[in-house]
Structures are given as structure tokens and as C-alpha cells.
C-alpha positions as CSV (number, residue, x, y, z in Angstrom):
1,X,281.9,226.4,-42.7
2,X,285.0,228.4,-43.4
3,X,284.6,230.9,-46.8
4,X,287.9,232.5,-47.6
5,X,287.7,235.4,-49.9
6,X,288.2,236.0,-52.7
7,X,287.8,232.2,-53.9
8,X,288.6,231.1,-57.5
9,X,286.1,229.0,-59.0
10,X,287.7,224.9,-59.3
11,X,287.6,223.8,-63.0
12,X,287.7,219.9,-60.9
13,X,286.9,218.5,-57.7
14,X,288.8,215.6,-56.7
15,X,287.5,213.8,-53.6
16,X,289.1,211.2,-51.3
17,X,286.5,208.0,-51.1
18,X,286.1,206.7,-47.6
19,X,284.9,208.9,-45.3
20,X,284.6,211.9,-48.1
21,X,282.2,210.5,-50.7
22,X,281.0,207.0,-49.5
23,X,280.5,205.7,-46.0
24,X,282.2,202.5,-45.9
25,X,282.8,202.5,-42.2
26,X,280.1,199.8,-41.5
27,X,281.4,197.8,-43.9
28,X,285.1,198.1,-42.8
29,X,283.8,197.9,-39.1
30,X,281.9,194.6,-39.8
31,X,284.7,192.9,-41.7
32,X,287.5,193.4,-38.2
33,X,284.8,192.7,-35.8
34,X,284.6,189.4,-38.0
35,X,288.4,189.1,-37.1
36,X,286.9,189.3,-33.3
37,X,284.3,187.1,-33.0
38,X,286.3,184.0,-34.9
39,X,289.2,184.7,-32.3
40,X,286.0,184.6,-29.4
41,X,286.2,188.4,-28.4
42,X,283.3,190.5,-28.6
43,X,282.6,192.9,-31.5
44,X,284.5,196.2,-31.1
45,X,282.1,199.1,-30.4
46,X,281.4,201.1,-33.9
47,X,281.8,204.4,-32.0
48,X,285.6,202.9,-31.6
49,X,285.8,202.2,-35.2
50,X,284.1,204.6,-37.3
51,X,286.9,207.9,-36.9
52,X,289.8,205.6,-37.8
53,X,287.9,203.9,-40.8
54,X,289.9,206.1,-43.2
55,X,293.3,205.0,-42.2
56,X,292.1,201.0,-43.9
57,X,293.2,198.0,-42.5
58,X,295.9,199.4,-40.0
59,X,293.6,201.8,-38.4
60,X,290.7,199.2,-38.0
61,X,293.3,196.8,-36.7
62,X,295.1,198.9,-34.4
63,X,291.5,200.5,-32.9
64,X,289.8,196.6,-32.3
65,X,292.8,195.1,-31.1
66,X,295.0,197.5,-29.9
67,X,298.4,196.4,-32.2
68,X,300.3,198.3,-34.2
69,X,301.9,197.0,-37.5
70,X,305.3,196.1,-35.8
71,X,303.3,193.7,-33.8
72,X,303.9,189.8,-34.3
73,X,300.3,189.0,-35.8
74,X,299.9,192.3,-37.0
75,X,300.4,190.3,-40.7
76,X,297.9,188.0,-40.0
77,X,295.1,190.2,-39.0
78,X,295.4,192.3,-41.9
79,X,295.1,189.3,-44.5
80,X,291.9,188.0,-42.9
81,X,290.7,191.9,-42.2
82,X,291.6,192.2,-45.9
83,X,289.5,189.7,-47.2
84,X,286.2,189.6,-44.7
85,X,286.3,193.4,-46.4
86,X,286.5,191.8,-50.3
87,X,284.1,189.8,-49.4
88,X,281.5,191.7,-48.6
89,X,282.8,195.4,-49.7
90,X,279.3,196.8,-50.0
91,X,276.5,195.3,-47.7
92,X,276.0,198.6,-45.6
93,X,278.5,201.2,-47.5
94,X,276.2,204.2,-48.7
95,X,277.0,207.8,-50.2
96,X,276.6,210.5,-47.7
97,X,273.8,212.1,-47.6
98,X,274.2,214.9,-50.1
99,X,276.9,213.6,-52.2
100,X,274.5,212.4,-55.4
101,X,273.3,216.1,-55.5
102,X,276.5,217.5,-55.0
103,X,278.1,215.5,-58.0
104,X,275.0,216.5,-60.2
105,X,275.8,219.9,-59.8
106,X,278.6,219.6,-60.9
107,X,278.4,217.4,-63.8
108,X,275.4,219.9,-65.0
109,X,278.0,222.9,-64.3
110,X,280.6,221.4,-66.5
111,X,282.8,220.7,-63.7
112,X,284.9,217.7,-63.4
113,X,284.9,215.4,-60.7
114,X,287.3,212.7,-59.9
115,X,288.5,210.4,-57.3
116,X,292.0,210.0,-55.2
117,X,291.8,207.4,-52.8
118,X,294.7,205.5,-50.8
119,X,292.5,202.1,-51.3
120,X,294.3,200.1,-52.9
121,X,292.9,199.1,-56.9
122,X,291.2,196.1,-56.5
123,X,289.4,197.2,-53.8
124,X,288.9,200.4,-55.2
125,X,287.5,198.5,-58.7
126,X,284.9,196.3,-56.9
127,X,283.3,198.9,-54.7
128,X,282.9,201.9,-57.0
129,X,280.3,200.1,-59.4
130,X,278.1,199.1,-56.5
131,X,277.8,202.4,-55.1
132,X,277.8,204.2,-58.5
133,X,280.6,206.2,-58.8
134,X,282.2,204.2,-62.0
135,X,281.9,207.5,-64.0
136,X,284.0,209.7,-62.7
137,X,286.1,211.7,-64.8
138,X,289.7,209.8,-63.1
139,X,289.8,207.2,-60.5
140,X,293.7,207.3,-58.4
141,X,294.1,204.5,-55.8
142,X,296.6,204.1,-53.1
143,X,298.6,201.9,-55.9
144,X,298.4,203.4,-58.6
145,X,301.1,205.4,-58.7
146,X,304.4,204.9,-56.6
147,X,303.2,207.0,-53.8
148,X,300.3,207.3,-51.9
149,X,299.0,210.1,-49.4
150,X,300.0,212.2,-47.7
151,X,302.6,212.3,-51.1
152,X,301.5,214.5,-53.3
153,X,301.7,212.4,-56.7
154,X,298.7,210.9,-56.5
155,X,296.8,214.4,-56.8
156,X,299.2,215.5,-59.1
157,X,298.6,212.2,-61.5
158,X,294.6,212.9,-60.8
159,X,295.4,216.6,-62.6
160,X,297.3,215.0,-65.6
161,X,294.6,212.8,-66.3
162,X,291.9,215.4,-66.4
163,X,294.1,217.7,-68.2
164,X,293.8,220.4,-65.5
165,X,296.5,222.6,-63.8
166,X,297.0,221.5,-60.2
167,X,295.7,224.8,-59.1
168,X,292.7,224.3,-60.9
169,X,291.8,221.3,-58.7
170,X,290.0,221.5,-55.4
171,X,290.9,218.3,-53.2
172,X,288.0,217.0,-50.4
173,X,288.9,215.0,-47.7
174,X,288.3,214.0,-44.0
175,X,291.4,213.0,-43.4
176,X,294.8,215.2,-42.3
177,X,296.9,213.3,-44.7
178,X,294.2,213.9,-47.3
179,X,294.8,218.0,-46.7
180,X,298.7,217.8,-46.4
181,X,298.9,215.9,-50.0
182,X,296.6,218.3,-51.5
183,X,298.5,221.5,-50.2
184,X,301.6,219.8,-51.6
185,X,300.4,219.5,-54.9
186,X,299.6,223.0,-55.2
187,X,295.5,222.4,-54.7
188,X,292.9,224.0,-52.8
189,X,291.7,221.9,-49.8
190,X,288.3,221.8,-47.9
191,X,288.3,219.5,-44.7
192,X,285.3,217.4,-45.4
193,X,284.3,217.3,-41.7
194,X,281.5,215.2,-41.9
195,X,283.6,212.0,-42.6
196,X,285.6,210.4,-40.0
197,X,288.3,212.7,-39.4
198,X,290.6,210.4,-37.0
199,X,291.4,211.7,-33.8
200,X,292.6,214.9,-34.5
201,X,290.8,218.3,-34.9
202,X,290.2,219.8,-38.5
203,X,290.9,222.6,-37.8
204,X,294.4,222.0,-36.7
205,X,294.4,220.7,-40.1
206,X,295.1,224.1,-42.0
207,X,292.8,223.3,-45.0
208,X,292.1,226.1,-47.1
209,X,288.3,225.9,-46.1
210,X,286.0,223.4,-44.2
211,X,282.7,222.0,-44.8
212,X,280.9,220.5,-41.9
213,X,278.3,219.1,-44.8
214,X,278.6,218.3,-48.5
215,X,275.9,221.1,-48.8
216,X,278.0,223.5,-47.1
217,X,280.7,222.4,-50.0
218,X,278.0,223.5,-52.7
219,X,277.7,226.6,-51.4
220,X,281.4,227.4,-51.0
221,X,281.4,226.5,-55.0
222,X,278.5,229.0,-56.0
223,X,280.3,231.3,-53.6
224,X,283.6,231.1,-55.8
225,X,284.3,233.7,-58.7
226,X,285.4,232.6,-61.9
């Protein structure tokens, strides 16, 4: 873990969802390896799947078959991909270990907490319940506003809605898109490297600070000064 010094103390933390707060890579790895096994291929090995699990349907895509968007049945994929994953959004997705005791914290600190995710909505809507994260204090998807990351808009829109400054907003994620859009809006970032991460370093990621555990994210918050 990375402390820079001195650190202001966050009136919010906004997270990113997959791969930050919830693990929904077995989930999303289960619902393209569907997609194989229909089309008589073998499942695609999870160790393949899990890092690209935060970039949705065209990371999981791209990693089990090895297409790219501008490929002809690129389309096609993604609709079934889309709805294997509706269909069974929360069969193995759990919070990370840490996470429940992390959000407690803050809740009893008087801290807000909120979500900026580039899921879109409905998905968004039917998982959050199920792994009981309803509650927090704003809840941006990939469609809620115009943009979605590595813009900054959607972190800025998460601000407005808790009535914060930008710069009193920390921004989690695990992904380098995640830590661009929160440096754009103005935020503090933490590369949440116990998430999935992609296929690129963290630390070439520039983040303000970097957690290897959402423990190690507690501390860095009773290490900042009001």
C-alpha cells in the first residue's frame, strides 16, 4: 500500500462495482462460457476471464473467443452474453472479502459512500439488491449520464448527488479507466488492486494511492487528517 502524505480526510467514497466492491467475475465468466458450450467449444479457463471481467461484455467476449467488436458476430455474442448474465446475475457474485466492514466504517464515521459503475442500469438495478448494496448514498451506471468512464461526468454527477465538492470525493477502482475518470474529475484515486485489474500494471496507473486489500483502504482513511 502506497500512503502519500499529508492526506485529507474524504467526506465520500465512491467505488467502481465489478472488481472493486462485488466479485461478479464468476458470474460474468459463467454466462460467456454459456455462449461456448451451446456453440460446442469448451468452457474458457476462469484464470483467462477473471482480469478482463471489468471491461463487461466486450472484454469477456474478446478474452473467450478471441473477437473484437468490429468482428462480424461480435453483435450476436454480446446479446446472448448479455442475457445468460440477466439471467442469472447473482448465483456466484459475492462482496470481497472486507468490503461489508469497510462500508460499516464508514457509514458509523459519517462518511458517505456511493457507487459509479459503467454497468449499464438494468443490470446495475437487479444485482445491487441481491448482494446488498441498495443503500448507498448515490448509485451512477454506465448510462446514466451521457458518458461513461474513463469520462469524467459520471464522477462528477456521483458528487452532485451527494452534495460534495469533487475534491471531497475519493474514487476506488481496479480498473485504469476507473483512475483516469477519477483524476479528471478532480478526485483522489486509490487503485483497488485486489480486483481484476486487466492486463496492465497499477502502478503504471498513476493513482494517487493503492491498496492491495480493502483493509489496507481502511487504514489509508484513519491515516488521513481532517
Amino acid at each position: 500500500m502506497t500512503i502519500p502524505a499529508p492526506l485529507s480526510a474524504p467526506r465520500a467514497l465512491l467505488f467502481d462495482l465489478d472488481g472493486t466492491l462485488a466479485d461478479t467475475a464468476p458470474d460474468l465468466a459463467a454466462a460467456v462460457n454459456l455462449l461456448r458450450t451451446m456453440r460446442g467449444l469448451t468452457p474458457a479457463p476462469f484464470d483467462l476471464l477473471r482480469p478482463v471481467a471489468s471491461a463487461g461484455a466486450r472484454g469477456m467476449i474478446g478474452a473467450a473467443f478471441g473477437i473484437t467488436p468490429e468482428d462480424a458476430v461480435y453483435d450476436a455474442l454480446r446479446v446472448g452474453f448479455l442475457q445468460n448474465y440477466a439471467d442469472n446475475i447473482a448465483n456466484h457474485t459475492t462482496l470481497f472479502d472486507g468490503i461489508t466492514a469497510l462500508l460499516a466504517h464508514l457509514t458509523a464515521n459519517g462518511q458517505q459512500w456511493g457507487i459509479v459503475t459503467n454497468k449499464p442500469m438494468r443490470y446495475t438495478d437487479a444485482l445491487l439488491p441481491k448482494i446488498g448494496l441498495q443503500h448507498a448514498g448515490c448509485i451512477i451506471s454506465g448510462d446514466t449520464t451521457p458518458h461513461a468512464k474513463p469520462h469524467p461526468e459520471p464522477l462528477l454527477e456521483a458528487a452532485r448527488r451527494l452534495k460534495l465538492a469533487p475534491e471531497d470525493c475519493w474514487y476506488i477502482g481496479d480498473d485504469l479507466r476507473d483512475i483516469d475518470a477519477g483524476k479528471s474529475a478532480g478526485m483522489f484515486t486509490v487503485a483497488a488492486c485486489w480486483g481484476y485489474c486487466g492486463n496492465t500494471e497499477p502502478l503504471a496507473w498513476k493513482a494517487h494511492a493503492i491498496a492491495q486489500t480493502p483493509a489496507d483502504l481502511l487504514t489509508l482513511l484513519n491515516q488521513s487528517t481532517a
